[in-house]
C-alpha positions as CSV (number, residue, x, y, z in Angstrom):
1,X,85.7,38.8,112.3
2,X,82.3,39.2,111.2
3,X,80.5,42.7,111.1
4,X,78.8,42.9,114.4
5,X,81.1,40.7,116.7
6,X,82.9,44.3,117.8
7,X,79.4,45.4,119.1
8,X,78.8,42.0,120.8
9,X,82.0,42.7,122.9
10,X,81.3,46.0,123.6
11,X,80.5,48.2,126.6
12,X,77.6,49.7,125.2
13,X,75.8,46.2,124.3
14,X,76.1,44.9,127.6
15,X,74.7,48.4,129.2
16,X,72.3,48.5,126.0
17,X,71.5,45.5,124.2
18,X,68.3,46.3,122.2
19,X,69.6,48.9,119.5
20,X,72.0,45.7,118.8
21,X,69.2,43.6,118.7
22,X,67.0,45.3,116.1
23,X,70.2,45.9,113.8
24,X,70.8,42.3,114.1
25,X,67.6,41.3,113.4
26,X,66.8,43.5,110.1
27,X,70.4,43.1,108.8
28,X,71.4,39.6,109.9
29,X,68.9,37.6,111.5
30,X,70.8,34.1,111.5
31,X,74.5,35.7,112.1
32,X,77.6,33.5,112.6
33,X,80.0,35.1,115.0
34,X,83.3,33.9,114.5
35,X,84.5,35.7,118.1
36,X,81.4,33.8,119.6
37,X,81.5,31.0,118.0
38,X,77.8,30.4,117.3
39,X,75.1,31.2,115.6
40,X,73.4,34.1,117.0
41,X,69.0,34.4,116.8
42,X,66.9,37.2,117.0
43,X,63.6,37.0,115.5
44,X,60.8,35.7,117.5
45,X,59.5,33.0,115.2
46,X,63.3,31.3,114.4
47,X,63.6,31.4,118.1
48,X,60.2,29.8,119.5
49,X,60.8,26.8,117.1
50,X,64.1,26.1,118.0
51,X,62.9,26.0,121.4
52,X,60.4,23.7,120.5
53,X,61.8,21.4,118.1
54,X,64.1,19.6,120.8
55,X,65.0,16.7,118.1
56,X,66.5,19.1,115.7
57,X,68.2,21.5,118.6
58,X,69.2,19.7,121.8
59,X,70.1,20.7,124.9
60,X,72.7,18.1,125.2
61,X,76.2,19.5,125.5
62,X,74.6,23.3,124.7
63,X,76.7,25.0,128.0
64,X,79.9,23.5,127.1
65,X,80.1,23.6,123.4
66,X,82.2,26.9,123.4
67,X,84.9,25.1,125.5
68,X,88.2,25.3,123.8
69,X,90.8,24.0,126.1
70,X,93.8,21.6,125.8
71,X,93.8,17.9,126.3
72,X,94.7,17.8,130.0
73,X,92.5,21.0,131.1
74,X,89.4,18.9,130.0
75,X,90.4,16.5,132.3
76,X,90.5,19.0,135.2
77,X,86.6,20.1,134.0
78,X,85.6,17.0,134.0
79,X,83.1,17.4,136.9
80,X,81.4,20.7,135.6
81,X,81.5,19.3,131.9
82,X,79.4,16.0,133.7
83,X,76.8,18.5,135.5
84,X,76.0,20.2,132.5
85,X,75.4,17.1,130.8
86,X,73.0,16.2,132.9
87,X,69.6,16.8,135.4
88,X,66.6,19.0,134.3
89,X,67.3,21.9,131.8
90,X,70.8,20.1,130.4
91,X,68.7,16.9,128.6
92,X,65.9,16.7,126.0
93,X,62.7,14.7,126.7
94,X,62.3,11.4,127.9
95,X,64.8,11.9,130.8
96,X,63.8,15.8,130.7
97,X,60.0,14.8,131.3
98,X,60.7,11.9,133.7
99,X,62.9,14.4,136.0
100,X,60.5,17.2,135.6
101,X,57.8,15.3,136.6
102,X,59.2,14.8,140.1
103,X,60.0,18.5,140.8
104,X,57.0,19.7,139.1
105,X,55.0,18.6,141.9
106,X,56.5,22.1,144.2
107,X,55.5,24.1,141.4
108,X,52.6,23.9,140.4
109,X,50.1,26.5,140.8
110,X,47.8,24.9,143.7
111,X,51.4,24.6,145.6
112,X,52.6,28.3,144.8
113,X,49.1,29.6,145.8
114,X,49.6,28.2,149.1
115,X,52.7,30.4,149.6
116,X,51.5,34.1,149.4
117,X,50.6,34.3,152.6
118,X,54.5,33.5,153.3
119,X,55.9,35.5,150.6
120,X,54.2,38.4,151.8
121,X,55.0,38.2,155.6
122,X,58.3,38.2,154.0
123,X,58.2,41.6,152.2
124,X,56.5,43.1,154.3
125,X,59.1,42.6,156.9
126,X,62.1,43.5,154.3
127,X,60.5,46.8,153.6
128,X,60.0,47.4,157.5
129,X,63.7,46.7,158.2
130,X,64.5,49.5,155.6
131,X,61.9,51.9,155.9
132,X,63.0,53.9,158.7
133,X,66.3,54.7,156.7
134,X,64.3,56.3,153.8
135,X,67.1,54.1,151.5
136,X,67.1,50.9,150.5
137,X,69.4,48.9,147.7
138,X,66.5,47.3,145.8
139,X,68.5,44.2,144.8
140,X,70.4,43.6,147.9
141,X,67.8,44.6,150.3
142,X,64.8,43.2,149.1
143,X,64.7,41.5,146.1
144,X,67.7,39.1,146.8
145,X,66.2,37.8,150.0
146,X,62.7,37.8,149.3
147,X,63.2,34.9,146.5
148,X,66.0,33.6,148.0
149,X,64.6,32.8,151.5
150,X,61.5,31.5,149.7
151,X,63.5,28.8,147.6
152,X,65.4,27.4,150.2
153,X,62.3,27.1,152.3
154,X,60.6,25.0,149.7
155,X,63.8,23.1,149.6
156,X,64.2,22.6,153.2
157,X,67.5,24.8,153.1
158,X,68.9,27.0,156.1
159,X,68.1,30.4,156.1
160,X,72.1,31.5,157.4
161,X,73.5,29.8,154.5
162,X,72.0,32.8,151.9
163,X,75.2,34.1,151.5
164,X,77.0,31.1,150.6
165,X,74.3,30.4,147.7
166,X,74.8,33.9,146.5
167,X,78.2,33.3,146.2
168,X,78.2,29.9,145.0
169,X,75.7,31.1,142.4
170,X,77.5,34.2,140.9
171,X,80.6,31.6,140.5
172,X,79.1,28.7,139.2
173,X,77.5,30.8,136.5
174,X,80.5,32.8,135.6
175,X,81.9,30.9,133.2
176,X,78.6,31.7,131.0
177,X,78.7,35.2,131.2
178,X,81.2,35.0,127.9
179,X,81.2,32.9,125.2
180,X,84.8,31.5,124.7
181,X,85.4,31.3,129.1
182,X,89.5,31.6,130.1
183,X,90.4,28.5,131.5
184,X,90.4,29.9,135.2
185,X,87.4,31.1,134.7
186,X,85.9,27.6,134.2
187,X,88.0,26.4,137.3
188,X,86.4,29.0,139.3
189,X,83.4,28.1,137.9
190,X,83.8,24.4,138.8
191,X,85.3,25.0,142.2
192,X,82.1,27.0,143.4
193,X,79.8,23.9,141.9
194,X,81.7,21.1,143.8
195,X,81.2,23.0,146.6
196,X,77.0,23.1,146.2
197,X,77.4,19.9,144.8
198,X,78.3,18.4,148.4
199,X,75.8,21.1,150.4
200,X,73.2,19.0,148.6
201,X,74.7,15.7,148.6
202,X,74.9,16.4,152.2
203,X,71.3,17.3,152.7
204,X,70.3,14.4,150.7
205,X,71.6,11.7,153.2
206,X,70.2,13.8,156.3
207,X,66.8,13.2,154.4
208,X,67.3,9.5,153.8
209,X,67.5,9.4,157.5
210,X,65.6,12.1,158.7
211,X,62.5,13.4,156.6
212,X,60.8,16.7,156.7
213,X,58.5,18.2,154.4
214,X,60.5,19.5,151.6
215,X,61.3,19.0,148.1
216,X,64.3,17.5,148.7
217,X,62.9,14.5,151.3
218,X,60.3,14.6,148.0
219,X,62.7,13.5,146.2
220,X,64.7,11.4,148.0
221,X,60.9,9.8,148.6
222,X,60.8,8.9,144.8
223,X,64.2,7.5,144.6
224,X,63.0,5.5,147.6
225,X,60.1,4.3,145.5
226,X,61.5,3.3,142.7
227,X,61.0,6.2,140.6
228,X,64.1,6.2,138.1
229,X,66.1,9.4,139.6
230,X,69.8,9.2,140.6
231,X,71.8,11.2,143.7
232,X,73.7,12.5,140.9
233,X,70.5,13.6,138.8
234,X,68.8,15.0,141.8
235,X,72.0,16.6,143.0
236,X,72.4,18.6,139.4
237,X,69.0,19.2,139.5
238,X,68.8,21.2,143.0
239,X,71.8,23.0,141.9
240,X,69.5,24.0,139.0
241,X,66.6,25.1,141.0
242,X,68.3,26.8,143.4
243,X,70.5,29.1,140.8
244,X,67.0,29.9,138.8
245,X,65.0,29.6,141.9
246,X,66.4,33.2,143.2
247,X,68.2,34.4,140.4
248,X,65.7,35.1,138.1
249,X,63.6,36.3,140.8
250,X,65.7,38.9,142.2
251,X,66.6,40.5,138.7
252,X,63.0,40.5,138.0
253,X,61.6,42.6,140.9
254,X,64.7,44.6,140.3
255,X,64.3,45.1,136.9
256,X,60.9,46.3,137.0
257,X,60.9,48.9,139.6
258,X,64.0,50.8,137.5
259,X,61.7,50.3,134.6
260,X,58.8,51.8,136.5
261,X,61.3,55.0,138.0
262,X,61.9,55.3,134.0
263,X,58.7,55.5,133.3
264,X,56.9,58.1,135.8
265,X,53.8,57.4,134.1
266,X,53.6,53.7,133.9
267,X,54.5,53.7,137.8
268,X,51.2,56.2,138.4
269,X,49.3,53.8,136.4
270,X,50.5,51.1,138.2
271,X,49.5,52.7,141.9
272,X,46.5,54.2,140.5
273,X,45.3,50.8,139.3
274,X,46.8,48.2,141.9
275,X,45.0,45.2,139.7
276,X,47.5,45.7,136.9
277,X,50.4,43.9,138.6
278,X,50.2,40.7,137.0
279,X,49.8,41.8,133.7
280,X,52.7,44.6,134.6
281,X,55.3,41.5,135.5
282,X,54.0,40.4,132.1
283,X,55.8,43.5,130.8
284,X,58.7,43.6,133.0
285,X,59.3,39.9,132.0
286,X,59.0,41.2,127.8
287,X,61.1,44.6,128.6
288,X,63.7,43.9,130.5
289,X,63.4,40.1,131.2
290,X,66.6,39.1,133.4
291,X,67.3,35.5,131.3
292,X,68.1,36.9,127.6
293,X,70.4,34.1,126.0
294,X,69.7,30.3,125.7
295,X,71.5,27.9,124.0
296,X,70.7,24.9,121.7
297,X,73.0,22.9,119.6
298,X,71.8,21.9,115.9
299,X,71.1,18.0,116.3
300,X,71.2,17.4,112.2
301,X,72.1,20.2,109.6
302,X,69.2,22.4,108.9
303,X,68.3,25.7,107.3
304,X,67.1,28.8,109.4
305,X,66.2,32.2,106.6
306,X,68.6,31.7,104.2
307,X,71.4,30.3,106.3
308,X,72.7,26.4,106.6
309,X,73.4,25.1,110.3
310,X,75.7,22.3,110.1
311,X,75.0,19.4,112.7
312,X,76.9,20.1,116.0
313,X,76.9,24.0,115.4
314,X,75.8,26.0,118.4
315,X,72.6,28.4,118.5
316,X,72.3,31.4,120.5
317,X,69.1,32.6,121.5
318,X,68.4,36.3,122.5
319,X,65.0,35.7,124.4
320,X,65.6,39.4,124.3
321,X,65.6,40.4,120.9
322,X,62.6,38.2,120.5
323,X,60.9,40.3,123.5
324,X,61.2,43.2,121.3
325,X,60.3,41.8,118.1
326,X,58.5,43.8,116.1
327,X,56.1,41.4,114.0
328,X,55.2,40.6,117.6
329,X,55.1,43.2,119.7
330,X,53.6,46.7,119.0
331,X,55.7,49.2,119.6
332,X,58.1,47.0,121.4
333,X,60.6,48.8,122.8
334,X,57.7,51.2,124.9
335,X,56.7,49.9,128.4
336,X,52.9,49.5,128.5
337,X,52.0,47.8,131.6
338,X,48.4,46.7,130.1
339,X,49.7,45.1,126.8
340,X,48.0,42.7,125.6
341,X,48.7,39.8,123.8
342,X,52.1,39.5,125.5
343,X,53.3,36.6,124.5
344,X,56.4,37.0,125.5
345,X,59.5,34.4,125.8
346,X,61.4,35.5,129.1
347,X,60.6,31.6,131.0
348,X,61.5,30.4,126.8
349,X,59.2,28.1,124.6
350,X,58.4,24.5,124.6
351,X,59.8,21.4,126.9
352,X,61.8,23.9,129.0
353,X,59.6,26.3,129.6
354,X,60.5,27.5,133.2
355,X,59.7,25.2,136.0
356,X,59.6,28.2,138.6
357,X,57.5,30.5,136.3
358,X,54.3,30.1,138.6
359,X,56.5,31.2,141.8
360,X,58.1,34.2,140.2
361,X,54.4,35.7,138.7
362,X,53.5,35.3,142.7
363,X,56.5,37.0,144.3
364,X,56.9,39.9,141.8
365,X,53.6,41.6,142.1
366,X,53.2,41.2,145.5
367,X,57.0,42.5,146.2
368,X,56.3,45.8,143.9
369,X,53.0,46.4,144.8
370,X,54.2,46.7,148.9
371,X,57.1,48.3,147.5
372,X,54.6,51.1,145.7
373,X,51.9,51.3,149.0
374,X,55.0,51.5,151.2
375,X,56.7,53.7,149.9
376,X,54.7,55.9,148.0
377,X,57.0,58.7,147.0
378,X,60.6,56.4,145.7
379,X,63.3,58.0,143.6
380,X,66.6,57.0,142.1
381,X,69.2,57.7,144.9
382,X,71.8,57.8,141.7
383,X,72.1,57.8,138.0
384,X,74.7,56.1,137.1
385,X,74.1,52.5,137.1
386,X,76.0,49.6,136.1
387,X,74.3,46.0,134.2
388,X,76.0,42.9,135.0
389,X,77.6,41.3,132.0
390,X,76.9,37.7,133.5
391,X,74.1,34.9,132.3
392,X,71.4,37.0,134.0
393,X,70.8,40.5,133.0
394,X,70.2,43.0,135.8
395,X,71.8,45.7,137.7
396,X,74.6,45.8,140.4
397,X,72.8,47.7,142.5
398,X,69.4,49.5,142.3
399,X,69.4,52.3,145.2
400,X,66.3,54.1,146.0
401,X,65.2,56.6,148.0
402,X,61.7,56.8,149.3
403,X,59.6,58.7,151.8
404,X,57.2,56.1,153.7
405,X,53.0,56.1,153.5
């Protein structure tokens, strides 16, 4: 067992990751954990060009290289092993770029613009629902829905079925959340994705007939037209934009109004000088970004510092540690909500550089600057908070209380 992997399964690095991170970094930059199996990143420039250099590090086969499981379990995994072998962020460029390029067409930032007025009819109603109680759960009553509802209506997706997604989400990302997964953890896992799987599969043929003005009938369009993308690619695919879609989202918001209750003064800042919100999800994305490990596996053997990657090995990458880098960042574990340069990693480097990034910079300072003109006077309603230990990194529960404008 190597020196840190007791601190990689601990308590304390999944409520705390960063003191971890800067040990890591100055003692053992490229580290092999034997309890992971992988090696583990954390410097900012070994990170940014294994993003980047997709022919030496694929994606291909990163999400199930930690799989250890007998003969006839791999059979019984055979459908998630098959989803995360294909569609957008689980292939390398050309078939990465070809599917991109049809979904790219909902993101881009003449699209997103188009939205705000949508988003914030949204928040603003969320905060009106909760505003009378003088409480709120941050994650579950606002930030959860807000990016949620706002996917699946790009996606053509019925509002009643958010709590299936959430669910279907949480399980179908499960198995990541460690990195040797029990075998009925993977089943549960799986289960969860067969069951989105056929939501979409379903949608898909309702689309063929029936066309509205999604992304879906968008892409069932292409297909029509000859453009090279199969039911199964465009089924993985949605699955993929849907989990990010809200995910990401929802941690984000989250994560940056406890950062700002953390900080008194960055949060009177922030209200004193309403313009700051872009460049304050900026920070919130480099502090406490909620997607903090990425996977690649080493496509040839090759040499990162001092250490030899054998071909096939897998690489760990703690966007993270990176964040909080400091050749990169001054003083990079303070929150300053005006930094600049932030060049920070939180929607990662290169070919898959996040899709929805353009859709989450709209929703997250228009949710938290209604959150601050709202509710001008918001407090911690308890102390003791809890981090999920799963892919994304973000609280439980965030509640607040808050005395309306």
């Amino acid at each position: 067992m190597g020196q840190f992997d007791s601190a990689l399964a601990s308590e304390a690095f999944n409520q705390n990751p960063y003191p971890l991170y800067h040990e890591l970094r100055q003692q053992a930059p490229v580290y092999w954990s034997e309890a992971w199996g992988c090696w583990l990143l954390t410097r900012y420039d070994d990170i940014t060009w294994t993003l980047q250099d997709y022919r030496t590090f694929t994606s291909l086969g990163r999400l199930t290289a930690t799989m250890e499981l007998p003969e006839p379990l791999w059979e019984r995994v055979a459908p998630l092993v098959r989803h995360y072998s294909q569609g957008l962020i689980n292939v390398d460029p050309p078939d990465h770029t070809r599917m991109r390029q049809l979904v790219h067409m909902a993101f881009t930032p003449r699209a997103i613009r188009k939205m705000r007025a949508y988003i914030e009819d949204i928040v603003e109603r969320l905060i009106d629902e909760q505003i009378e109680r003088g409480f709120m759960d941050v994650i579950w009553d606002f930030s959860y829905p807000l990016p949620v509802t706002v996917i699946a209506e790009m996606m053509g997706i019925p509002v009643d079925d958010h709590a299936k997604f959430k669910r279907w989400s949480g399980e179908i990302v499960g198995f990541m959340a460690t990195p040797k997964p029990m075998p009925e953890v993977l089943l549960k896992s799986q289960d969860a994705l067969l069951a989105m799987q056929q939501y979409f599969r379903d949608i898909y043929a309702k689309r063929r007939l029936a066309p509205e003005d999604d992304l879906i009938t968008a892409l069932v369009r292409a297909e029509l037209e000859g453009e090279k993308l199969s039911e199964e690619e465009m089924v993985s695919s949605c699955v993929t934009i849907l989990i990010g879609g809200h995910e990401t989202t929802t941690y984000l918001i989250a994560n940056g109004v406890y950062a700002l209750l953390q900080h008194p003064d960055q949060l009177r800042r922030l209200r004193d000088n309403p313009a700051l919100d872009a460049a304050a999800t900026e920070e919130f994305l480099r502090y406490e970004g909620p997607f903090q490990r990425n996977r690649r596996i080493a496509a040839r053997d090759v040499v990162i510092g001092d250490m030899t990657i054998k071909k096939g090995q897998l690489i760990l990458q703690f966007l993270g540690a990176a964040n909080r880098d400091p050749s990169r960042f001054d003083q990079p574990d303070a929150l300053d909500l005006a930094r600049s340069p932030n060049k920070h990693l939180a929607f990662g480097y290169g070919p898959h550089f996040c899709l929805g990034a353009p859709l989450a910079r709209l929703e997250a300072p228009v949710a938290i600057r209604a959150l601050l003109q709202k509710l001008p006077k918001i407090r911690l309603a308890q102390d003791d908070l809890e981090w999920n230990s799963a892919l994304f990194r973000g609280l439980k529960s965030l509640p607040i209380e808050f005395e309306r404008a």
